[in-house]
N, C-alpha and C positions, 0 to 999 in steps of 0.2 A: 696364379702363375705370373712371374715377372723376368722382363729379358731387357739388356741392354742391349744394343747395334747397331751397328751406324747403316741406318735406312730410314727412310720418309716413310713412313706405309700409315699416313693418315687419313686419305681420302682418295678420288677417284684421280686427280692432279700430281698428285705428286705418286700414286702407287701405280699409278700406267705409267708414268715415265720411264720407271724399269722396266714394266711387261712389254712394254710397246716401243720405247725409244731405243732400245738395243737392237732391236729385230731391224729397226728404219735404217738405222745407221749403217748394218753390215749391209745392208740392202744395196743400198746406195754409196759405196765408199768408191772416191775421197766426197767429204760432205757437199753440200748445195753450195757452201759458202766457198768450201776449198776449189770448184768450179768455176765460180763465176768472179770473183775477186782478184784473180792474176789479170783478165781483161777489163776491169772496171779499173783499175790501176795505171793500166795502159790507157784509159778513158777510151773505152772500146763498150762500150753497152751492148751493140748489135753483137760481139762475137761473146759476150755473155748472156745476152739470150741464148742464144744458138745453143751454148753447154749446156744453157737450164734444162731448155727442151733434152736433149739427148739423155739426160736423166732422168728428167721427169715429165715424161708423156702420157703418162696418166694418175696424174697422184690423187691424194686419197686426203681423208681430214688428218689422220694420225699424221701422215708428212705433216702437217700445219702444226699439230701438236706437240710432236716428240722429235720432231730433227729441228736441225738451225735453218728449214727453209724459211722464213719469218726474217730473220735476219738477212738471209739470202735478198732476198726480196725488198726488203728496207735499203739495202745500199745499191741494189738496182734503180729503186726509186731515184734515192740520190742521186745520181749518177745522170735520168735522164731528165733531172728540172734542173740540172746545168745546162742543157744544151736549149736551143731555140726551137721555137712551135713545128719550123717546116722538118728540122733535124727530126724531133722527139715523132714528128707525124711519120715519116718515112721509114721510120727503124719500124714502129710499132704497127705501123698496117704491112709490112710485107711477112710481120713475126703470126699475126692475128690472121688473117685469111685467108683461105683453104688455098694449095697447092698443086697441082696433079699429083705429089707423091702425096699429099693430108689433106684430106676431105673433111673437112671441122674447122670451124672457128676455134681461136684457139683465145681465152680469157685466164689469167691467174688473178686469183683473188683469193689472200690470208691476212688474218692480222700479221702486224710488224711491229720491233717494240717503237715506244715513245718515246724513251729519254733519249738526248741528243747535247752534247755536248756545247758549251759556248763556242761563237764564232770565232773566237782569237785560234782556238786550234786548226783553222785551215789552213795556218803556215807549215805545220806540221806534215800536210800530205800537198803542198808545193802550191797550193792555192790562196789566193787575195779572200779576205774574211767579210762573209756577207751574209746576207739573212738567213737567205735558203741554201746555204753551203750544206748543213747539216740536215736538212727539210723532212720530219716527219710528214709520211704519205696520210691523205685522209679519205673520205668519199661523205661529201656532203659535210654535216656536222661529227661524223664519225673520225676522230683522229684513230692512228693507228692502224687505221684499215688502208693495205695496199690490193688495187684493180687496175692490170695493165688495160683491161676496155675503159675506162674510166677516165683514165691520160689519154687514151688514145683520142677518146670523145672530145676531150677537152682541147688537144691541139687541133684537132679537125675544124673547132668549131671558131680557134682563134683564127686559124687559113682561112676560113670563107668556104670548108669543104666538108663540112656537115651533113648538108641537104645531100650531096652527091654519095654518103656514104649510107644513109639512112636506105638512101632507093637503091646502093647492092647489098644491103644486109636484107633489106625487105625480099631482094631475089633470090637471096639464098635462104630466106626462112623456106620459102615457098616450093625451092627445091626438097627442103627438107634436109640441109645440112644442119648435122649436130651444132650447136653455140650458136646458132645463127640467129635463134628468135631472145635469149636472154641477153646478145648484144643491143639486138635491134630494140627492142624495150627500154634496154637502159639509154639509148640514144634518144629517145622520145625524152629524156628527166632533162637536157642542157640545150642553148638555144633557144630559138626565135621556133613556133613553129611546130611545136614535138605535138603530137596525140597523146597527152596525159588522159587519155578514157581507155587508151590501149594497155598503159601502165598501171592505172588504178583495176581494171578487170584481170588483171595478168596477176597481181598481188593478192587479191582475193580471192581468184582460184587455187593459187596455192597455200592462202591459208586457209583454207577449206579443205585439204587434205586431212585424213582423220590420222591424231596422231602415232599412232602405230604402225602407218602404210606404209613409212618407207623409213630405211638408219639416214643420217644426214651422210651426204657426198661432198666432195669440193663444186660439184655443180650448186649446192645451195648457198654457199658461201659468195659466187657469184649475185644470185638472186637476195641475197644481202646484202648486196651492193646498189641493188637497183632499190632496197625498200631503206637503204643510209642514201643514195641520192635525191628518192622521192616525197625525204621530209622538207627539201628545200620546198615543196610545191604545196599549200593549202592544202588544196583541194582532195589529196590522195595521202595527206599525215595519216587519215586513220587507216588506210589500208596499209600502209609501211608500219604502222604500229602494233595492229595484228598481227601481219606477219613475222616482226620478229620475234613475237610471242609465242606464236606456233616453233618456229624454229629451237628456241629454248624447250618446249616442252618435248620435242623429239630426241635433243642431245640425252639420250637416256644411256646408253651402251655404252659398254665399259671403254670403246673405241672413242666414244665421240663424248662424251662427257665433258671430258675437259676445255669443250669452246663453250662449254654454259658461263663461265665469266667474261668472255667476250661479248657472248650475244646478249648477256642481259646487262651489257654498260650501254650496250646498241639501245635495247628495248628502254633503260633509261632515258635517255638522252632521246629517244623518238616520243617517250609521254610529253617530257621537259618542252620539246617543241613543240611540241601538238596542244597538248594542257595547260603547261605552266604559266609563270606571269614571267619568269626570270628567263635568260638565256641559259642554254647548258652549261658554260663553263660553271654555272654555280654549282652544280652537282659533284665537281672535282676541288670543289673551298670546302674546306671544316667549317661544318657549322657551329658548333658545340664549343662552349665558354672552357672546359675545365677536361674536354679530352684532347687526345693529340693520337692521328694514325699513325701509325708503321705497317709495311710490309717486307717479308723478309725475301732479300733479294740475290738469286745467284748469277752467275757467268752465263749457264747454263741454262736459264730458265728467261733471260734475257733473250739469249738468240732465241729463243721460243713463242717469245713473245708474249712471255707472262704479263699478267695486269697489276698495277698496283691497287689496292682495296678501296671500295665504294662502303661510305656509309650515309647514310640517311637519318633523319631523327624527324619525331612528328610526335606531341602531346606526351610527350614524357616515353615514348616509346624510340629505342633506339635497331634500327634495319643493317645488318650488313648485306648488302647485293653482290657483290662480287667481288673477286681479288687474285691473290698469289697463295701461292701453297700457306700462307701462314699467316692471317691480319690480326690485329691489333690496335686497340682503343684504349691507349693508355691515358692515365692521369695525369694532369700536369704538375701536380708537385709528391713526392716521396712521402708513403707514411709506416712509421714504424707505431709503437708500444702498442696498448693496449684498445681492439677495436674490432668490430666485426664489419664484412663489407657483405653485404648480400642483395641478390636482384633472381628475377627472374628470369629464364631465357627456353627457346624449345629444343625439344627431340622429335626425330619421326618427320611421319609423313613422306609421299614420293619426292617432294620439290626439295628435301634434304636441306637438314636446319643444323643439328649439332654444334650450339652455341656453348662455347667455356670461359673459364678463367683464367688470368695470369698473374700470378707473385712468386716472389723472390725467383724470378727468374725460368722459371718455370710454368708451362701451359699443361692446367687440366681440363678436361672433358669427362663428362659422366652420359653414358649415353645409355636408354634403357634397352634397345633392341638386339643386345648382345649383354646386359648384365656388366657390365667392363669402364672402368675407370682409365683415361690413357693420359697418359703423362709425358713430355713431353719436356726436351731444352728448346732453347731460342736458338738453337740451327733447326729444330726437327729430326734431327740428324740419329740420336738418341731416343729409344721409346722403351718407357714399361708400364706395363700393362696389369690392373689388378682387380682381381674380381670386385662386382659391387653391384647387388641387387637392389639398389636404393629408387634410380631413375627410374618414372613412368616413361611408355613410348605410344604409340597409337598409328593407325594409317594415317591420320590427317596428325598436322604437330599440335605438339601436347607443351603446355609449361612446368620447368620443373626450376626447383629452388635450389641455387647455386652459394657459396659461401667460403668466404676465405676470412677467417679468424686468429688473430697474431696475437702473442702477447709479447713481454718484452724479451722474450727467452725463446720462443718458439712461435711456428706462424699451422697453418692447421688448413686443407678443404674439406668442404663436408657437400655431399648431395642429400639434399630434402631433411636438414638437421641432420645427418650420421655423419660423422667424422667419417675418413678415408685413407686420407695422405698428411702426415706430419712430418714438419719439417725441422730444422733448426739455426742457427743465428746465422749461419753462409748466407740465408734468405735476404740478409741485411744488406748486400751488395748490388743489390735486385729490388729495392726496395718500390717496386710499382704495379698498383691494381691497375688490371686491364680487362679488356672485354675482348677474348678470342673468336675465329672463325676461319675458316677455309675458303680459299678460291670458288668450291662450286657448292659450297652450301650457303645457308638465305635463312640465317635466324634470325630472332625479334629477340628482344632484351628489352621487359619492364623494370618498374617496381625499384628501382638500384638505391639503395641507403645506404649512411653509413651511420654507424654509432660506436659508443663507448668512449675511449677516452684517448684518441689518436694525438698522435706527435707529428710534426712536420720539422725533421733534420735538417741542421744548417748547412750540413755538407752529405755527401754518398762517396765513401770510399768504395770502389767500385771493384778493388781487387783484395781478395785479402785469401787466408788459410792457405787452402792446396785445391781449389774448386773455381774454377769460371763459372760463371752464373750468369744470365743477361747478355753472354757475348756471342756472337756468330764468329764460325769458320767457315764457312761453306762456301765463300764468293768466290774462293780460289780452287774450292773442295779440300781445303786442309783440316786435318785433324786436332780434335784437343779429347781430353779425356770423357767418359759421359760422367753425368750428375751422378751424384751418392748423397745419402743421407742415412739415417736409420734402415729407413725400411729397404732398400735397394743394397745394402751393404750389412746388412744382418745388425745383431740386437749393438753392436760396439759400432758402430759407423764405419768401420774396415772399407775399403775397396772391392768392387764386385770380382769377379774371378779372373776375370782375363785383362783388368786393369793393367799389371805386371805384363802380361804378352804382348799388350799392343803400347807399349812403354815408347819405345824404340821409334815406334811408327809417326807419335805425338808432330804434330808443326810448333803448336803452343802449348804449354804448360807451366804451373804453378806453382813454386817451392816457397812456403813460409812468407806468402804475399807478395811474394817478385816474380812476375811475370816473364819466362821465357820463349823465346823463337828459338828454335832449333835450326843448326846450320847440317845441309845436305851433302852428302857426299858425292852423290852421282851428280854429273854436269848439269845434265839437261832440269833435274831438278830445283838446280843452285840457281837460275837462271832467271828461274820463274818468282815474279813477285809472291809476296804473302799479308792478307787483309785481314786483320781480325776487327770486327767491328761491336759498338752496342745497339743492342737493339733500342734501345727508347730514343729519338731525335732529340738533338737538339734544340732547343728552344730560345728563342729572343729573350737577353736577359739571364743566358744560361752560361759557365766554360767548365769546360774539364782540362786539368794542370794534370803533369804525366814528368817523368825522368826518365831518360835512357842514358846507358853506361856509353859513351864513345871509344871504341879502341881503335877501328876503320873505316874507311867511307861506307862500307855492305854492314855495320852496328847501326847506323842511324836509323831510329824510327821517326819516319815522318807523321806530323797528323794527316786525317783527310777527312771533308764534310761530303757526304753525299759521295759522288762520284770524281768529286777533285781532293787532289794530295798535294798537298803544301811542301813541296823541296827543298830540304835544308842542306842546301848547297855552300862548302865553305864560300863560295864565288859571292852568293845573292842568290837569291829565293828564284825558283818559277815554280809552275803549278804542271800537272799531271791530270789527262783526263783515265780514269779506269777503264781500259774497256776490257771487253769480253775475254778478250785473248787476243791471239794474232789472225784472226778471223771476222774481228768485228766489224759490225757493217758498215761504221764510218771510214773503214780503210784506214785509222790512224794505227800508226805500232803501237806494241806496247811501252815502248820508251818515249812515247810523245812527251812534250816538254811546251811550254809558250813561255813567252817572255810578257810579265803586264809591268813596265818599269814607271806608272803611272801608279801601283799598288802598292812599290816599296818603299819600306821606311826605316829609319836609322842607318845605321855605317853600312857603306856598300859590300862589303864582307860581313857575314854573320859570326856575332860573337859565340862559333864554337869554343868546347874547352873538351880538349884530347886525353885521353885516359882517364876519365872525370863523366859524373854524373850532370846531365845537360838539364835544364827546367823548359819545360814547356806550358804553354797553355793557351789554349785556344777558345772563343769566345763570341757569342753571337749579339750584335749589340746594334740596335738602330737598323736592321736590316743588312748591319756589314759584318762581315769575317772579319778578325783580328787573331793575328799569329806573333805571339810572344814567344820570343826566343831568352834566356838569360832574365829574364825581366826587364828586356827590352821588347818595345814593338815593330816587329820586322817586316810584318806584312797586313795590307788591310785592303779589302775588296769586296764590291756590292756583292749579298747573295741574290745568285741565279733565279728568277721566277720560277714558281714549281719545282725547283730543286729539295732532293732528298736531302736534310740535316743531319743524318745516324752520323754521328762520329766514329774515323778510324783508326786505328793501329798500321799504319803501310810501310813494308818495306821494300826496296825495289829489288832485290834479290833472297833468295835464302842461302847465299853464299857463305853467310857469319853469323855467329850467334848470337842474338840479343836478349838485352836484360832494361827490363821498365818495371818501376816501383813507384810507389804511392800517386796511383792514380784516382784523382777526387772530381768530382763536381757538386759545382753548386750553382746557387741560381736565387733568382729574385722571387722567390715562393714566399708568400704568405708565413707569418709567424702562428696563426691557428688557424682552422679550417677557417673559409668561407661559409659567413652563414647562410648564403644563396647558393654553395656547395647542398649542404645539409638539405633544406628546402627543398632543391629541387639537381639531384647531381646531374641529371640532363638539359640543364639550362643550355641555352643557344643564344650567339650571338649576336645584335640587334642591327641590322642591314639596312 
């Protein structure tokens, strides 16, 4: 049986988003964010707590999960590492301790996302550009994680008013006020002073909890904070490190599942401390000579506070630990003709493994606990599904042998040697082995070879026929058509059946290798930008050339790397940071704009040409961006640390229709394999 539709329903991450994120949302409407963002704009924090609370007075992990509190929460942060210790202390101790009307301590603690945009865009919301203008919240070595007990502790202990706060949380444990003893604990991890015997015995009674006894709450999300503050301290690593152990093994229900990529980047980063010889940032560097991650990133999953993918490698073994609804371990150079690529990876088992493949643009999975082969675009957006009794599965995971076989005509998966899914030359626009996985599953990938007699292409024409391949819509949630090939479109390649109905609906689509945007007739929709992106980053060494037809200022497509877009303004370039929406947590609009006139180059006006096809090409070179325009260089600027490279397609409205044609990239790839490829394709690189 096979179906095309635009739904994620790959795993527990992204198939509770619909089960559970809709319920949140009418629950709560207007959102967390649409709450507290009119008085964090007025730079009013305390009257944005206030809203929080009256919403949310007693949330739940799904809030953490499936609404924008995460977000919510992220630009609270923001908001109060602008102001000064006695400011931040005042607001947050009268928000935190019990009332005559609230008898509890009151602590929030959820992940929030990471990315944060360069400092130039605080002119954009009326602010002077400084480090922590944009400040990802942390707790301990844990970025991402925001705990208003956490600031609070930390301003207390800048005042000189620690001690004084410790002995009325200690009074209120003792009364037996709820939140009272996981604050007080966590006040023992900062300062001069604390009883770390009280914090290591506190951690190991609750991981001592057997794991069935209880579903996770937002109260352990707190006590995650106290075992991410208590790796700063020796002496108590390994109880913060059990415990977050335990914690992952509870996220079992279909509610709570979805913080297993959070907690085990947590449990990472707590061995890293505890074990390692290296600091944690190393665990968020590739290590690996000849892959390159992606995650596939939306608007929505953003304010959620998605992760972007953790991989590991150790003796020719490659770990994914955690991520976003969709990772990936691609190759760094393109291979066509004739070759087979095959490795091993698991199924099964409780800790949930379901490791797959990626080519021509396309993510298979063979899983044996269901018989079922799933298939997948680079939105996820698109699923079918076909029977295949090939994969073993087991309680504990099992290896099974994975394979994607090309020749120069057609490209082929097979589980355990059986062919499955063939495909044909569309595959060519996608031309990149990959190593898939999901946010909350944790497979191993041995074995990986390649053979036969592969090609490495000097270029990747990246759009061609009537099919996207390799490209996401999803950042905006716009539409493009799903994948076809033989099997999905019967024995002539045809169109699946409702192709024709949701024609109309398309944002993007493809005629005879011209790329178009669809212009909106309703307002509110005209108004709203549209991103189509590739999923494989960019790489050092790498540009992708593109043409749009000019007819009005709403034709132009601009590039964009990562989260910035390049404005091709007849004036002179500025750049654009993407956010979420008109919600996100940085507070910037969605028209944000900076001015870097330290980045521009060539004539002060860009040589548009009006009713004419414009040449673009953009290029990552020595660490900088460079933006050709005409075959001139218009713009050129460091990239961002830790900045996502996916190249975009942006346009600031869907007001006009646009048209982009021969879109290529190329890159500084090797003319035949690496014979240290061949050897050993998990090779790592030497630190």
């Amino acid at each position: 049986m096979s179906c095309a539709c635009h739904c994620a329903a790959q795993d527990g991450l992204t198939r509770l988003t619909d089960l559970f994120g809709q319920a949140t949302v009418a629950k709560s409407k207007p959102s967390y964010s649409e709450l507290v963002l009119p008085a964090l704009r007025e730079r009013d924090p305390e009257a944005a707590l206030q809203k929080l609370d009256e919403s949310a007075s007693s949330l739940t992990i799904s809030d953490m999960l499936y609404s924008d509190l995460p977000s919510a929460a992220a630009a609270l942060n923001r908001s109060l590492v602008q102001l000064s210790s006695d400011q931040q202390y005042e607001i947050l101790e009268e928000w935190t301790l019990p009332t005559e009307q609230r008898k509890r301590v009151r602590v929030l603690s959820t992940p929030v996302p990471t990315d944060a945009p360069p400092k130039v865009f605080a002119r954009s919301i009326g602010e002077r550009p400084r480090d922590n203008t944009f400040a990802v919240a942390a707790v301990g070595p844990v970025d991402g994680f925001f705990c208003s007990g956490w600031m609070l502790l930390h301003a207390a202990n800048e005042m000189g008013r620690l001690p004084r706060l410790r002995i009325t949380l200690k009074e209120l444990h003792e009364q037996n006020v709820s939140g009272a003893e996981e604050l007080l604990v966590l006040a023992q991890l900062l300062g001069s002073r604390g009883d770390l015997d009280m914090a290591k015995s506190f951690l190991e009674a609750q991981a001592a909890l057997p794991v069935d006894a209880t579903l996770l709450t937002s109260r352990d999300m707190t006590v995650a904070a106290i075992a991410a503050a208590a790796m700063q301290h020796e002496s108590i690593q390994a109880a913060a490190e059990a415990h977050l152990a335990s914690l992952v093994d509870r996220a079992v229900d279909e509610r709570s599942i979805g913080m297993r990529p959070f907690l085990r980047i947590a449990h990472a980063v707590a061995v890293q401390v505890h074990r390692g010889e290296s600091p944690p940032a190393t665990l968020f560097e590739n290590p690996m000579k000849f892959w390159v991650p992606a995650t596939l990133q939306t608007a929505k999953g953003i304010q959620r506070g998605q992760r972007d993918g953790m991989w590991l490698t150790h003796e020719r073994h490659v770990l994914h630990v955690a991520g976003g609804a969709a990772d990936v371990l691609f190759c760094r150079f393109p291979l066509t003709g004739e070759f087979d690529f095959i490795c091993e990876t698991q199924s099964g088992g409780s800790i949930g493994t379901d490791g797959g493949l990626v080519y021509g643009g396309l993510h298979f999975q063979a899983t044996g606990r269901n018989t079922t082969l799933s298939v997948w675009d680079a939105d996820s957006q698109h699923l079918v599904n076909r029977h295949s009794p090939f994969a073993r599965t087991g309680t504990q995971p099992v290896f099974n042998r994975v394979s994607i076989r090309s020749t120069t005509e057609t490209s082929q998966f097979e589980s355990n040697l059986h062919p499955i899914w063939f495909d044909d030359e569309i595959a060519q626009t996608s031309p990149w082995i990959g190593l898939r996985s999901s946010g909350t599953k944790r497979p191993v990938f041995r074995n990986l070879t390649l053979t036969g007699d592969p090609v490495i292409p000097r270029q990747v024409n990246l759009i061609a026929g009537d099919e996207l391949r390799g490209w996401q819509s999803s950042f905006y949630e716009e539409v493009q058509l799903p994948f076809r090939n033989k099997v999905t479109g019967g024995a002539d390649g045809s169109a699946p059946a409702d192709t024709e109905a949701n024609a109309g609906e398309l944002d993007w689509q493809v005629q005879s290798g011209v790329l178009l945007g669809t212009a909106k007739e309703n307002a509110d929709e005209a108004e709203k930008p549209g991103l189509l992106r590739y999923e494989r980053p960019l790489l050092d060494g790498e540009s992708i050339a593109y043409q749009f037809f000019l007819e009005e200022d709403a034709s132009i497509v601009h590039p964009a790397v990562g989260r910035m877009a390049f404005l091709l303004e007849p004036t002179g370039m500025r750049v654009r940071w993407l956010t979420t929406g008109g919600n996100d947590w940085t507070t910037l609009p969605m028209d944000n704009t900076a001015l870097e006139p330290l980045s521009r180059r060539g004539p002060r006006s860009l040589p548009l040409k009006q009713d004419a096809y414009n040449d673009v090409r953009i290029e990552i070179a020595g660490g900088k961006v460079l933006v050709h325009l005409n075959e001139e260089l218009v713009y050129q600027r460091d990239l961002d640390s830790g900045a996502s490279t996916q190249f975009g397609l942006y346009r600031s409205s869907r007001s006009a229709p646009t048209k982009i044609q021969n879109v290529v990239m190329k890159g500084d790839w090797p003319e035949t394999i690496p014979e240290e490829f061949l050897a050993n394709p998990a090779a790592t690189i030497d630190r």
